[in-house]
C-alpha positions as CSV (number, residue, x, y, z in Angstrom):
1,X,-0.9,-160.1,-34.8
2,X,1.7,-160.1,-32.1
3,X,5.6,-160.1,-32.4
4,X,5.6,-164.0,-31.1
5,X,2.8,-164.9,-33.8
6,X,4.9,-163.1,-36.6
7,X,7.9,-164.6,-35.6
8,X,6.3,-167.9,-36.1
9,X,4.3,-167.2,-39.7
10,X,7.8,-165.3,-40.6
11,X,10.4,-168.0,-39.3
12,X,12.5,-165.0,-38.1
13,X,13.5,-164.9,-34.3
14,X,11.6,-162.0,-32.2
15,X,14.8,-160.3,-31.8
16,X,15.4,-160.1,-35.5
17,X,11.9,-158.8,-36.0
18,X,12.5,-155.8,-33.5
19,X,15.9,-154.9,-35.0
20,X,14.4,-155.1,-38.7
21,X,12.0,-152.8,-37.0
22,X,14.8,-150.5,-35.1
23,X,16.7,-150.0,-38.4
24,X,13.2,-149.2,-40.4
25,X,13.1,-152.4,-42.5
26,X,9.0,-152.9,-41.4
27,X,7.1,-150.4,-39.5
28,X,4.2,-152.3,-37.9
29,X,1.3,-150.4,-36.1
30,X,1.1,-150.1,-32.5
31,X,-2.5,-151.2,-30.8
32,X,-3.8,-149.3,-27.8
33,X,-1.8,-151.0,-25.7
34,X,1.7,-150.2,-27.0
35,X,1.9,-153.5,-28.5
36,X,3.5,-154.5,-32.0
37,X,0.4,-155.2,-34.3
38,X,1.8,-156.9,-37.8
39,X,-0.3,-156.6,-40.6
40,X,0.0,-159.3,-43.9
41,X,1.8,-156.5,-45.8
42,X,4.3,-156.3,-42.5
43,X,4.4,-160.3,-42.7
44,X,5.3,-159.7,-46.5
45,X,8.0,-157.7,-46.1
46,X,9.4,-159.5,-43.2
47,X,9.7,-162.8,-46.0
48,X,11.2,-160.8,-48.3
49,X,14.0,-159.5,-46.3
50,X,14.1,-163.0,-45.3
51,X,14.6,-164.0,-48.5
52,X,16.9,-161.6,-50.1
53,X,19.1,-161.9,-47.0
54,X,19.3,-165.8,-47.7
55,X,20.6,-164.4,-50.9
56,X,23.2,-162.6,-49.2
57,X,21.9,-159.2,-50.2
58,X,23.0,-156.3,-47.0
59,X,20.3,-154.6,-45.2
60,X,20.9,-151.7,-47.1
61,X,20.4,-153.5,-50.6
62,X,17.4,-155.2,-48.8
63,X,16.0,-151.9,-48.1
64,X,16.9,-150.7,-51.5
65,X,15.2,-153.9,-52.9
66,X,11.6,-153.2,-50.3
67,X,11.7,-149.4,-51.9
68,X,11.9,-150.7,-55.4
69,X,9.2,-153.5,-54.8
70,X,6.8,-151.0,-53.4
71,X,7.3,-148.7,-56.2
72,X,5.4,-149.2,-59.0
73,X,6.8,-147.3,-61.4
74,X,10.4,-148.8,-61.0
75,X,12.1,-149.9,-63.8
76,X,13.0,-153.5,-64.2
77,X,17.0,-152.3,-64.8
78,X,17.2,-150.2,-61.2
79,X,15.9,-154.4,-59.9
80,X,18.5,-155.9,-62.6
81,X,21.5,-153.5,-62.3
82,X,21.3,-154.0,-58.1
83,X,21.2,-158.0,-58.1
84,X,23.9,-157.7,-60.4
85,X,26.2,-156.1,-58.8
86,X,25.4,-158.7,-55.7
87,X,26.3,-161.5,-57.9
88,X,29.5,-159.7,-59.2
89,X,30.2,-159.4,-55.1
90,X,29.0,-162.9,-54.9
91,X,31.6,-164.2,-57.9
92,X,34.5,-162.4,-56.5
93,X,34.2,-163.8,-52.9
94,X,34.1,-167.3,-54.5
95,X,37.3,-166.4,-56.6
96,X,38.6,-165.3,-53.5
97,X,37.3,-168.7,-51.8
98,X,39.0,-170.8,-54.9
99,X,42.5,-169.3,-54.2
100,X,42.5,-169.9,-50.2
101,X,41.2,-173.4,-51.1
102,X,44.1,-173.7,-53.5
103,X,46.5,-172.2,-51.3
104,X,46.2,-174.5,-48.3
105,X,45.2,-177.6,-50.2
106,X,48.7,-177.5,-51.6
107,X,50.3,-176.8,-48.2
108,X,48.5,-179.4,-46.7
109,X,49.5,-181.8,-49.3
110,X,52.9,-180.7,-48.8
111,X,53.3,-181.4,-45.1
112,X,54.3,-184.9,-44.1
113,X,51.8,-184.7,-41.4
114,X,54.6,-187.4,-39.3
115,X,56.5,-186.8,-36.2
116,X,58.7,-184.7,-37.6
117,X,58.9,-180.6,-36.7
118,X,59.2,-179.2,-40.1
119,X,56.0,-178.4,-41.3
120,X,55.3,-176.7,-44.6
121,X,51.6,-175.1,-43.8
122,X,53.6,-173.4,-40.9
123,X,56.1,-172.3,-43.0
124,X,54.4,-171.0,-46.0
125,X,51.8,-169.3,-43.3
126,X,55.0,-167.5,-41.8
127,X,56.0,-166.5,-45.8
128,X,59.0,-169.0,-45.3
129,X,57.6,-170.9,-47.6
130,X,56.9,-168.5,-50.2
């Protein structure tokens, strides 16, 4: 099949397709004609990255994750020990996410939000506030 009916069975723009396929992600076969032909395997792959990007996983763990799929005599812990240290990533971003969120809610609750100039988000973002 062609790159516009792979986009469609994949969901993934054309343009994503050929830069999945510049970086190496999916290597379909060429036809005569020097045309993309995707295979079901190619389609595969192409939903997997899809998936594990959705996930949040880079394009180097998603290539890490393809090579450990396709290998058959992986062990389940190489799988386990990657997604785990995504979710560790994953858990310190929210932390991180928590504390801005904490941060600025109680500036913003501290600001009068009136007329007048002083404003305490502006403060505590210049470190006056601190």
């Amino acid at each position: 099949m062609n790159i516009g009916e792979a986009a469609s069975q994949s969901g993934l723009p054309a343009k994503t397709i050929r830069y999945y396929e510049d970086i190496g992600l999916v290597a379909p076969r060429r036809a005569a004609n020097g045309y993309r032909d995707f295979s079901d395997m190619d389609l595969h792959n192409l939903a997997f990255v899809q998936r594990a990007r959705s996930l949040g996983f880079s394009i180097e763990e998603c290539r890490a994750l393809l090579s450990l799929y396709d290998d058959r005599d992986r062990a389940s812990a190489d799988v386990k020990e990657l997604a785990k240290a995504h979710l560790a990533s994953i858990e310190e971003k929210i932390l991180g996410l928590q504390t801005m969120q904490k941060t600025l809610s109680e500036l913003v609750c501290k600001c009068h939000g009136d007329d007048r100039p002083d404003c305490p988000i502006l403060d505590g973002l210049s470190g006056e506030g601190v």
